[in-house]
LUMKE-159932 format. One line per 8 residues: their letters; for each residue x, y, z of C-alpha. Coordinates in Angstrom, 1 decimal. Layout:
residues N
a	X,Y,Z ~ ...
end
This chain:
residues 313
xxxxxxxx	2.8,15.7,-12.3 ~ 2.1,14.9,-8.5 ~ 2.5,11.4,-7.2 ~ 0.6,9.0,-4.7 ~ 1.7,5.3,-3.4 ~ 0.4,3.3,-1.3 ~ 2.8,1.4,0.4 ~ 6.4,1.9,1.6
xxxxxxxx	7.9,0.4,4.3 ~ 10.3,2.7,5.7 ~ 8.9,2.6,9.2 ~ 9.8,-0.8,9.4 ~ 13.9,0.3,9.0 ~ 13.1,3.5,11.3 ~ 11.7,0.5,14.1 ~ 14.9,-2.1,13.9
xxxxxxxx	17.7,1.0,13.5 ~ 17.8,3.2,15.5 ~ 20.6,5.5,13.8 ~ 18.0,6.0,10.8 ~ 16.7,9.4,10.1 ~ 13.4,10.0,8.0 ~ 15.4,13.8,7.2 ~ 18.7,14.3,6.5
xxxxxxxx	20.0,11.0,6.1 ~ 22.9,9.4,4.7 ~ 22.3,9.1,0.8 ~ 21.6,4.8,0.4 ~ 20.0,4.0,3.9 ~ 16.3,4.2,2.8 ~ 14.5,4.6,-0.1 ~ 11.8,6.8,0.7
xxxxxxxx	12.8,10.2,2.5 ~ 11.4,13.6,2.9 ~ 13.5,14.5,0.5 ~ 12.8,12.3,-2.2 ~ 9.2,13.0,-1.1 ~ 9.7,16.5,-1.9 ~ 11.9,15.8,-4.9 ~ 9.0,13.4,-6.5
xxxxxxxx	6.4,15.5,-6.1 ~ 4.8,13.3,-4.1 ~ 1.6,14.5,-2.7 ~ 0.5,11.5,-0.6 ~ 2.8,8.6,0.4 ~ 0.9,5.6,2.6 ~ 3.4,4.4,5.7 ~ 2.7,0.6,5.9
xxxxxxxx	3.7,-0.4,9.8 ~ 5.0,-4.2,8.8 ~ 6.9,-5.7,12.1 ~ 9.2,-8.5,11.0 ~ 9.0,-11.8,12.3 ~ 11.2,-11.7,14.4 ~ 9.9,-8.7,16.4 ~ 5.9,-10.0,15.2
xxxxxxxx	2.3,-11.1,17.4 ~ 3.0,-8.2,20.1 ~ 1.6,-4.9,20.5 ~ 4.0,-2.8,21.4 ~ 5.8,-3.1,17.8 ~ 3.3,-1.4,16.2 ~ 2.9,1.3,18.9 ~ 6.7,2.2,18.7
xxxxxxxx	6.1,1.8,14.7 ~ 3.2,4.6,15.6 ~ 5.5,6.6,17.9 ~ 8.2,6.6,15.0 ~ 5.7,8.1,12.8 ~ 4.9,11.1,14.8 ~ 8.3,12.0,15.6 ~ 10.2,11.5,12.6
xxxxxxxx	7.6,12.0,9.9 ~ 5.1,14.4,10.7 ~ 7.9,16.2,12.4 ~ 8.7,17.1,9.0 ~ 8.4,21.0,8.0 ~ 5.5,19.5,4.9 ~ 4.4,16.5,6.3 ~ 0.4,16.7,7.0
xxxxxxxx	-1.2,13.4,8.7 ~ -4.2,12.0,6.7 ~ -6.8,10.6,8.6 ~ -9.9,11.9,7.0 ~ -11.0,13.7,3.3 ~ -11.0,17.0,4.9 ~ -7.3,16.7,6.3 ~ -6.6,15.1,2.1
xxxxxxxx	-8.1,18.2,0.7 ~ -6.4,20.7,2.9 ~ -3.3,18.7,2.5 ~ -3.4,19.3,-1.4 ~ -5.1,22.6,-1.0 ~ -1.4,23.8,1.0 ~ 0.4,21.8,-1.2 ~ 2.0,19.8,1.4
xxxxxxxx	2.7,16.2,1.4 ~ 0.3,14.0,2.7 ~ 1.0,11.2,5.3 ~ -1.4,8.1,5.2 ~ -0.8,4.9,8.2 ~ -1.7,1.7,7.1 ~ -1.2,-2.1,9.1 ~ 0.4,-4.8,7.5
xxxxxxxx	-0.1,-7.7,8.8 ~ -2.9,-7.8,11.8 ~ -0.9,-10.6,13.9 ~ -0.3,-8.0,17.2 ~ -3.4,-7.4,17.4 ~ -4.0,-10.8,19.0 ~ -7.6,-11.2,18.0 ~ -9.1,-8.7,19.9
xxxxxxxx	-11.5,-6.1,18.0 ~ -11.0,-3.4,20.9 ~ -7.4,-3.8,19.5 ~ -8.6,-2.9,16.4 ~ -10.2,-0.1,17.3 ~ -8.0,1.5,19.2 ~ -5.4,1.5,16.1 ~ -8.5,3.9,14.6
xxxxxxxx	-8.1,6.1,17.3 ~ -4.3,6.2,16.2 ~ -4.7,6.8,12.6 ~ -4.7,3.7,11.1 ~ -7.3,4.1,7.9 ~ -5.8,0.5,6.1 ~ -5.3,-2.9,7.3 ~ -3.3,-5.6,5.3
xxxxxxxx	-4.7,-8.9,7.3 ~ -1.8,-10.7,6.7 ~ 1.7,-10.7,5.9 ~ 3.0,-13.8,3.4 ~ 1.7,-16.5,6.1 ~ -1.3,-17.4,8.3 ~ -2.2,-16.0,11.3 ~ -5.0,-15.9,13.4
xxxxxxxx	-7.4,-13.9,10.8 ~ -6.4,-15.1,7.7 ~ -4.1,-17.3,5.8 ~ -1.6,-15.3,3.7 ~ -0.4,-16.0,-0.1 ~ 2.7,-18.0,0.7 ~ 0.8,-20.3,3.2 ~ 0.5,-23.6,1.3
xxxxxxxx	-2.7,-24.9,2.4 ~ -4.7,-21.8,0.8 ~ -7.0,-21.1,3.6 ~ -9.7,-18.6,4.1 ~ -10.7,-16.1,6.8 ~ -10.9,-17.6,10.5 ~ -14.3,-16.9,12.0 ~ -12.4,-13.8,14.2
xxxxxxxx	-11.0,-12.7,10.5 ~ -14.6,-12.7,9.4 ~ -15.3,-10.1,12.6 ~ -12.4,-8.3,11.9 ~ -13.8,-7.5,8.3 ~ -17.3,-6.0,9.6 ~ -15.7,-4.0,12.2 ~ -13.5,-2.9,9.7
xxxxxxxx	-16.4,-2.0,7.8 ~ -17.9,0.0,10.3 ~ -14.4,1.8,11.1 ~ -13.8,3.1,8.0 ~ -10.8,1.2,7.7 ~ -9.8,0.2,4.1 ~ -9.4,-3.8,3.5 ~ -6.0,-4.6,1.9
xxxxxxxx	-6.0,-8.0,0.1 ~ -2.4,-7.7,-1.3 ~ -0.9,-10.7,1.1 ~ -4.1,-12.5,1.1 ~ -4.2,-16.0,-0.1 ~ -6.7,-16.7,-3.1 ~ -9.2,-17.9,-0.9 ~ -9.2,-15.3,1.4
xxxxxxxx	-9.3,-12.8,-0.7 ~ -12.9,-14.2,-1.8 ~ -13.9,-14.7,1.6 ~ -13.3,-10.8,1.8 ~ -14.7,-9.6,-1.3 ~ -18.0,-11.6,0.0 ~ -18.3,-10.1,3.3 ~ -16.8,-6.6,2.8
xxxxxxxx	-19.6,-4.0,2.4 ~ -17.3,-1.4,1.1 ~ -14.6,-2.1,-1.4 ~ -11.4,-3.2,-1.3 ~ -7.7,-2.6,-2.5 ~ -4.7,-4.3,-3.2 ~ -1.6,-1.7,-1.9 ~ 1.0,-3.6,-3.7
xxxxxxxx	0.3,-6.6,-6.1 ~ 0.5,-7.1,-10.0 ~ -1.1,-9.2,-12.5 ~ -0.9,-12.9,-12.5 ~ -1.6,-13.6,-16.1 ~ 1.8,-11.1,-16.8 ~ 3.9,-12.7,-13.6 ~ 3.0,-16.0,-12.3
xxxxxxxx	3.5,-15.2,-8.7 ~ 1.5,-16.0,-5.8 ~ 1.3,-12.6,-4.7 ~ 0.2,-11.4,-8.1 ~ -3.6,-11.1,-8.6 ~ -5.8,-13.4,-10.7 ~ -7.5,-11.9,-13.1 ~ -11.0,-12.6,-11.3
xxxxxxxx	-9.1,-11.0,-8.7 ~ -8.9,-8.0,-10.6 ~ -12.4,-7.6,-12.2 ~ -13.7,-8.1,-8.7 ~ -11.6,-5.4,-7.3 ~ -12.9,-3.8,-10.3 ~ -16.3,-4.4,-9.6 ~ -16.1,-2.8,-6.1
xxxxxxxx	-14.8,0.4,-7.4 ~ -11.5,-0.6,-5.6 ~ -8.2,0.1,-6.6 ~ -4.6,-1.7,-7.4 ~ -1.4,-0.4,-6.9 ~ 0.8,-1.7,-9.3 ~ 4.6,-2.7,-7.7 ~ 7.9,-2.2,-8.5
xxxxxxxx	8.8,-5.7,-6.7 ~ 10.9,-7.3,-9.2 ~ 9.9,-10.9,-8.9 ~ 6.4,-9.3,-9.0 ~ 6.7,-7.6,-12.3 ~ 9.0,-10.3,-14.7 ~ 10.9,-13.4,-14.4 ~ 13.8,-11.7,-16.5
xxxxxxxx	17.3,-11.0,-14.8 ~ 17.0,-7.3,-15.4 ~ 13.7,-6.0,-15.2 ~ 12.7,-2.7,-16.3 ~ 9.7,0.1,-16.8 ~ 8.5,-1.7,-19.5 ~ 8.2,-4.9,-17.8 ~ 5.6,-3.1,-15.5
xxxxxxxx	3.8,-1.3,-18.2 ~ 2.4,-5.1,-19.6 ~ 0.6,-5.2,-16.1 ~ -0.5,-1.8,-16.2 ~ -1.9,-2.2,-20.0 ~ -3.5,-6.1,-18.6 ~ -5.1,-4.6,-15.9 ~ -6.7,-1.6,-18.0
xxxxxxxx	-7.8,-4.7,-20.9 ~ -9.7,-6.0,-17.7 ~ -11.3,-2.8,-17.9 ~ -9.3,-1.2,-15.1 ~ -7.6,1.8,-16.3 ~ -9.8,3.8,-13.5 ~ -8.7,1.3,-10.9 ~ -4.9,1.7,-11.1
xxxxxxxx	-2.6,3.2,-8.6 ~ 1.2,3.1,-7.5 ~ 2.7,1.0,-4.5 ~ 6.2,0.9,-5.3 ~ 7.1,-1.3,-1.6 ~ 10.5,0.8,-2.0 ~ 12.0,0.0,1.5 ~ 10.7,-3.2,1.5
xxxxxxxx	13.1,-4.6,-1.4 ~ 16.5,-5.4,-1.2 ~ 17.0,-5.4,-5.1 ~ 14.9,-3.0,-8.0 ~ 14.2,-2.2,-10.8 ~ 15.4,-0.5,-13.2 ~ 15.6,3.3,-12.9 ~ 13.1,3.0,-10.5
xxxxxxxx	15.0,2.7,-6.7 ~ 13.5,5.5,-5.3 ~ 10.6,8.0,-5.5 ~ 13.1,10.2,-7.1 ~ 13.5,8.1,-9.9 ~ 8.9,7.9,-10.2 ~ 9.6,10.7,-13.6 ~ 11.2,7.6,-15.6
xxxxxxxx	7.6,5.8,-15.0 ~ 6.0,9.1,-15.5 ~ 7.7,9.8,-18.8 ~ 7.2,5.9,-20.0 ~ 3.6,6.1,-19.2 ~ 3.4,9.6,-21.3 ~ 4.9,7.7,-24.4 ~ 1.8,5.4,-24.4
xxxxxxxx	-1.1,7.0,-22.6 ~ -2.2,10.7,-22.4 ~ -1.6,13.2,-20.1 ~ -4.9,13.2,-18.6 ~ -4.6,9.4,-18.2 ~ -1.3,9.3,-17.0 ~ -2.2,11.5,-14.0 ~ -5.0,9.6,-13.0
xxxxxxxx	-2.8,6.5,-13.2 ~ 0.3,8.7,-10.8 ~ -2.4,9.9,-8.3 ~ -6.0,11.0,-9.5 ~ -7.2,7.6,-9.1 ~ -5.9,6.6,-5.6 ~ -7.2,10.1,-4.3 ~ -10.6,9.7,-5.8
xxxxxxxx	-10.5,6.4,-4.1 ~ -9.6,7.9,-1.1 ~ -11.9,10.9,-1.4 ~ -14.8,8.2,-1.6 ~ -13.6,6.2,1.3 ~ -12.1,8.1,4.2 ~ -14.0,9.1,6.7 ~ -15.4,13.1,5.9
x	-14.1,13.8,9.5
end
């Protein structure tokens, strides 16, 4: 069964070490590799560029980010970059592995639209808003006044809009998700967040949340996150499964997709540390939903999404 997620953050550890390899690496130094790619059957993974905060608000992060995907990502033998639904199709079509950029976090872009779309020119076909706090766009979910969009956040969604560029509302606070789901005239997704009423966490998703989402014909990737999935010392497959039956009760089960964050953690899950390891969810999911199902919940309903949503061209 072939496998999409939608965020990863192993550009982020090929930006701060240099002695990192996308290929051939050292067994234990990422999560996500070409390898485990292959080994997965993965047939799209989305690259999030997230700059820590320590390296954050400058341009030239996210550039050498860009530069680290070219040259040691689609160097690879099976990678294809996905920009557009033709480049998906063929992608699948060849059977290769599809490569997918996404922002996290808009803070080097300084507030400047011509920022913006420039990173369009570059690939970028998602845009997180913010990371965990506020910046000059938004507030994020771990900023404790809960604010909303700035008024240049509010640009950034319309010219995202008319870039083609998917909204991601996974770090926004509560009330900035809202202020998106008003002004956004395409829908939305959340790469990495989980249900709220399973895991009360801030980054979790209300169920409003949800239904609007929902409503917008977006999509949710689930996360392997453990904070995200259960309070419990040990969390396991099962533990996610509650958010993944929640979210279908809400009337999602067309809605939901993977985003495991694997290289963003520094602890797991369960039997599920690496996309090597995605057959344990697959086989969990098979013992409680059908095949056809199942699929759509691995990858048919992110690439629908996707289909629906990337530019043709």
């Amino acid at each position: 069964m072939k496998v999409v997620d939608f965020h990863c953050d192993v550009l982020c550890k090929l930006l701060i070490d240099e002695n990192l390899y996308f290929q051939g690496n050292k067994p234990g130094k990422l999560d996500v590799t070409y390898e485990r790619l292959k080994a997965a059957g993965t047939i799209l993974q989305t690259f999030a560029i997230y700059i820590p905060q320590s390296m954050n608000g400058r341009l030239e992060p996210i550039l050498e980010s860009v530069d680290r995907f070219h040259q040691m990502v689609l160097s690879c033998e099976d990678m294809v970059w996905v920009r557009t639904t033709h480049d998906l199709d063929s992608c699948i079509k060849d059977g290769k592995i599809g490569a997918l950029l996404s922002l996290e976090g808009v803070d080097g872009l300084q507030g400047q639209m011509s920022l913006l779309r420039i990173m369009h020119q570059l690939g970028i076909r998602a845009a997180g808003m913010t990371w965990n706090h506020a910046n000059w766009a938004a507030d994020g979910a771990m900023e404790q006044r809960g604010g909303g969009l700035t008024a240049k956040g509010k640009l950034l969604v319309e010219e995202c809009n008319n870039l083609d560029i998917l909204i991601d509302v996974s770090h926004l606070s509560e009330r900035a998700f809202w202020d998106v789901a008003e002004l956004s005239k395409r829908p939305i997704l959340a790469s990495h967040s989980n249900a709220r009423a399973i895991c009360d966490h801030p980054r979790n998703l209300r169920d409003a949340q949800i239904e609007k989402i929902i409503e917008m014909q977006g999509v949710v990737g689930v996360t392997f996150v453990p904070w995200f999935v259960s309070s419990a010392e040990v969390v396991v497959i099962d533990d996610l499964l509650r958010h993944i039956e929640h979210i279908c009760e809400l009337g999602g089960a067309s809605h939901i997709m993977l985003g495991s964050d694997f290289d963003g953690i520094d602890s797991y899950m369960k039997q599920l540390t690496h996309p090597g390891e995605l057959i344990n969810l697959q086989e969990a999911l098979l013992k409680r939903y059908s095949e056809q199902q199942t699929e759509q919940f691995m990858s048919g309903n992110a690439l629908r999404f996707l289909r629906e949503n990337l530019p043709f061209n």
